[in-house]
N, C-alpha and C positions, 0 to 999 in steps of 0.2 A: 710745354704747358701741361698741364695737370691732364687738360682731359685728353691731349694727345697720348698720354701714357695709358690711361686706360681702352682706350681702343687698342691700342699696340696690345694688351695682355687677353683680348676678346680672342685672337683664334688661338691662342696657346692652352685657353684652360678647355677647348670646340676639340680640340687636339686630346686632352688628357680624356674626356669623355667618352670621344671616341675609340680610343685605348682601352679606356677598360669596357668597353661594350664590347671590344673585340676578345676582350680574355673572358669575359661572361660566355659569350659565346662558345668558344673553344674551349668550355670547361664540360665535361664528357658526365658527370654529375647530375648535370642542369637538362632538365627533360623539355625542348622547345618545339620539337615536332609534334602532332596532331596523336594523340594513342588512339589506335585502333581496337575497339571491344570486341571480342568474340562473342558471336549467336548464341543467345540461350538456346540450349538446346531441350526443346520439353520431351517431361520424360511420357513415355505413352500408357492410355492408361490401365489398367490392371486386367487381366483376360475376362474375369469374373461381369467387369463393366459392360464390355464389350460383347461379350455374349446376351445380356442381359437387355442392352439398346437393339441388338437384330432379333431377340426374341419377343421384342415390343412392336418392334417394326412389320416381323411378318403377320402377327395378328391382328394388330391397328390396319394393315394395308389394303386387304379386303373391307373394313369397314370405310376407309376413307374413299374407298373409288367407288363405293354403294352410296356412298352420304355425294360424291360430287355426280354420278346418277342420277338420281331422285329430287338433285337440290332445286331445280326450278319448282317442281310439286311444294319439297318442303319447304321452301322459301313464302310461298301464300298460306300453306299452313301455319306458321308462324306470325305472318301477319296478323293474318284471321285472330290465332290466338291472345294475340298482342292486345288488339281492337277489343275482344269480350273481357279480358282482364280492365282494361282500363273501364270500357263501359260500368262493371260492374261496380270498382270502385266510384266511378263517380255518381249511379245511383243511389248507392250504399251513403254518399256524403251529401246528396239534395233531397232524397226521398227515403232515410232510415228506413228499415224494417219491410221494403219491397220484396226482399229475398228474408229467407230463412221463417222468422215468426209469420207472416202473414203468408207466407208459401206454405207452411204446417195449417194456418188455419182456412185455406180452401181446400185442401184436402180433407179435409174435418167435416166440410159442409157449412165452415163459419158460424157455428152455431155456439150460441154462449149458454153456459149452464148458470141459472139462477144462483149466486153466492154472495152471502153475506158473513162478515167476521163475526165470530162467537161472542153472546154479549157481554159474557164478563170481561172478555179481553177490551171490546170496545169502549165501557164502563169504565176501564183502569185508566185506559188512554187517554179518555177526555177528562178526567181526575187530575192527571198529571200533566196536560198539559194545559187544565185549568192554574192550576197553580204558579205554571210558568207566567203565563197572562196576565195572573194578579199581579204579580210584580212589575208588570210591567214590558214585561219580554215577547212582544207577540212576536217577532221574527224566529227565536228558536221555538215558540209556542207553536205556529201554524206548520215549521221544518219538521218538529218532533211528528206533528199529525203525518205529512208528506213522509217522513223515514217509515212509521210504525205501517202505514198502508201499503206501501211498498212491502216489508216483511211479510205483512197479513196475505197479501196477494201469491206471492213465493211460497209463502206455507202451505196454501189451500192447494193452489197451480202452476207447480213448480216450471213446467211448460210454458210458462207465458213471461216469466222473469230469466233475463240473461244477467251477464257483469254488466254488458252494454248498453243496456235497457236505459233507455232516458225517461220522466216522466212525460214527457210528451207522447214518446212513443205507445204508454201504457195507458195515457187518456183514451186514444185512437187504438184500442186495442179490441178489434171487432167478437174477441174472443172469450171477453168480460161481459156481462150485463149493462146492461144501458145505464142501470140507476147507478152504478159502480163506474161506470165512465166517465158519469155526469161529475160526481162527486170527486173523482180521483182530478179531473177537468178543473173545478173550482179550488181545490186544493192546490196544487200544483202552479195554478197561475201568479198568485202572492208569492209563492217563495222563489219562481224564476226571479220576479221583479228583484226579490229581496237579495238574492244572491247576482246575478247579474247586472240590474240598474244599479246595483248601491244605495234599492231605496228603501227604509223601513217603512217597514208595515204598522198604519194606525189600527187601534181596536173595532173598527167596522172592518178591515181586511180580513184581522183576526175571526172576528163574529161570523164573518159570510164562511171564512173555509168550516170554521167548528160546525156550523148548521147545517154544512152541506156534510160533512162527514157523520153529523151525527143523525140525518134525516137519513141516511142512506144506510148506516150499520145497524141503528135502531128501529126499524120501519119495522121489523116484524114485531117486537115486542108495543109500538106503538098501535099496531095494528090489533093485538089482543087485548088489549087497553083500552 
């Protein structure tokens, strides 16, 4: 039968396979054993190096057994220091101006010197930022007020104006005149709203900063009047 004959030729071709795996083998050609790699061997490194790490080493060495000496000390010194650093900044982030401007002004005696901006310069300002207004604009109207007082104050005392300086800061500025606090106070309020809330400023906003700015810069001239 058919399929008798095909089993009969099953170990004959098992036979030929195995033959030639046997001459594969015995071919001297055919590399089947495992290659062994030789060590890199690293090169060492240049004397110049080498001198250069032990002449680190002997003078770092004495500091390093000075610093594990000392280190329970400086270990709370560090702390300690750690703790005033953050203190400070987070004074600095809830209570602006606790350090540096109002630490100049108790050394001063806190004492504010009577100032008022020049009245022609005041004159121009409320000119121009009348103009603003008529159009309609009280938001850069009252800002313009709020920028130019700001410079006014810079120019007179240069000392009391920083980069950092927020209007808030300069309202609460014990080192300004009271009438000049008042007013920088009123001013300053509308235009947080305006830049911060998103809220425009109606012309009663407008009105109240101009009359506080201009009751404050013009008072002496009112006063001779």
């Amino acid at each position: 039968m058919t399929t008798g004959q095909g089993n009969e030729a099953l170990p004959a071709q098992g036979d030929d396979v195995a033959s030639a795996w046997r001459e594969i083998r015995a071919d001297g050609d055919i590399q089947f054993s495992p290659v062994e790699m030789p060590e890199a061997q690293a090169e060492p490194p240049p004397d110049w190096l080498t001198e250069l790490v032990q002449w680190l080493a002997d003078v770092f060495a004495p500091i390093g057994r000075f610093l594990i000496y000392i280190w329970p000390v400086l270990m709370w010194v560090l702390i300690v220091a750690g703790v005033l650093i953050v203190a400070y900044f987070l004074i600095n982030a809830y209570a602006p101006g606790t350090f540096g401007r109002r630490g100049r002004g108790a050394r001063s005696g806190n004492k504010s010197e009577e100032w008022v901006p020049e009245e022609t310069e005041a004159l121009a300002l409320l000119e121009e930022a009348d103009r603003l207004a008529a159009s309609g604009d009280y938001d850069e109207a009252t800002h313009l007020l709020l920028k130019r007082s700001v410079g006014q104050i810079a120019e007179a005392r240069p000392d009391l104006v920083e980069p950092s300086s927020t209007a808030r800061e300069l309202a609460s500025e014990p080192r300004l005149p009271e009438a000049a606090r008042n007013a920088f106070a009123l001013i300053a309020a509308p235009v947080e709203r305006s830049l911060f809330a998103l809220r425009k400023l109606s012309q009663d906003d407008w009105q109240a900063a101009r009359a506080a700015y201009a009751d404050f810069a013009l008072a002496q001239k009112a006063l001779g009047s």
